[in-house]
N, C-alpha and C positions, 0 to 999 in steps of 0.2 A: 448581585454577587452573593452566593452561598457563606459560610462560615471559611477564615480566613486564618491561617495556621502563622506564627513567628517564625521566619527560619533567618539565621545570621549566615551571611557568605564575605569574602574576604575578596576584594578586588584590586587588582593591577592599579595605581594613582591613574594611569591616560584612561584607562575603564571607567573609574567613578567620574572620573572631567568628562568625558564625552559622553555618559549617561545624564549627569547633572545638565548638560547644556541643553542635550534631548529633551531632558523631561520640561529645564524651563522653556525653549521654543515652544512642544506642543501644550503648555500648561497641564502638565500632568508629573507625578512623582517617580521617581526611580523605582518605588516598588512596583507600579502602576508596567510600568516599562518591564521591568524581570519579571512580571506575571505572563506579560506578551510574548516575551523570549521563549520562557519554560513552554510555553504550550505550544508555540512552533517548533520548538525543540523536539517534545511530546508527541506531536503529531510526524513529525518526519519518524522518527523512533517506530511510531509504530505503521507506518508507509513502508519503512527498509524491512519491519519482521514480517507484514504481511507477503513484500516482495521474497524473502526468502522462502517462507513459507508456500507461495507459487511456485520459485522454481526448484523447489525440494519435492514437490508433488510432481514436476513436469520430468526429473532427470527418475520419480522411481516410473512413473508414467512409458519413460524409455527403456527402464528395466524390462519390463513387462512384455513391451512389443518386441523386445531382441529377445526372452526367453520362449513367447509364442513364435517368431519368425524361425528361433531354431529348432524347435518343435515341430512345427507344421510350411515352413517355408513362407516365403515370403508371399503378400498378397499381388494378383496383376492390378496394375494403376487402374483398366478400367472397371474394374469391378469394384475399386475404392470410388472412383469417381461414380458410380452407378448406387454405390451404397448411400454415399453422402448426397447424393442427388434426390430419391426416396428419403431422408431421413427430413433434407430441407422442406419436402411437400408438405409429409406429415407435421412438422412444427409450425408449417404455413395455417396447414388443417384446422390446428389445435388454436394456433393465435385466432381465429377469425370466430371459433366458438365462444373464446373467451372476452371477445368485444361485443 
């Protein structure tokens, strides 16, 4: 464990009793325990920005295709399914180069 900063928080009386009981069952400290919390805390934190972050690129993503779509009309399914079909080959192509 890196370098270790002081920080004081202020907890609910049934919070400190039921961290205290925690920390004596696994033999470990309350701070030991709020280190565990903050970082799963931390780690969802930045799970929900990177989820946003995806579907803020997927909805301008849908911008895109409805300003091409009204521009140029929409595409026939099978020419999407034929596009994506050649696209699977090629990255087939490519993975077997690179093994």
């Amino acid at each position: 464990m890196g370098t270790l900063y002081r920080a004081q928080i202020l907890l609910e009386p049934g919070q400190h009793k039921r961290l205290g009981e925690l920390a004596k069952r696994d033999g470990r400290s309350i701070s030991e325990i709020m280190r565990e919390i903050v970082q799963v805390y931390l780690a969802e934190q930045d799970q929900e920005a990177q989820l946003a972050r995806e579907l803020k690129a997927l909805e301008k993503l849908e911008e895109f295709r409805s300003v091409i779509e009204q521009q140029r009309g929409s595409l026939d399914d099978a020419i999407l399914e034929e596009a994506r079909e050649k696209r699977d080959q090629q990255l087939s192509f490519l993975w077997k180069d690179l093994r």
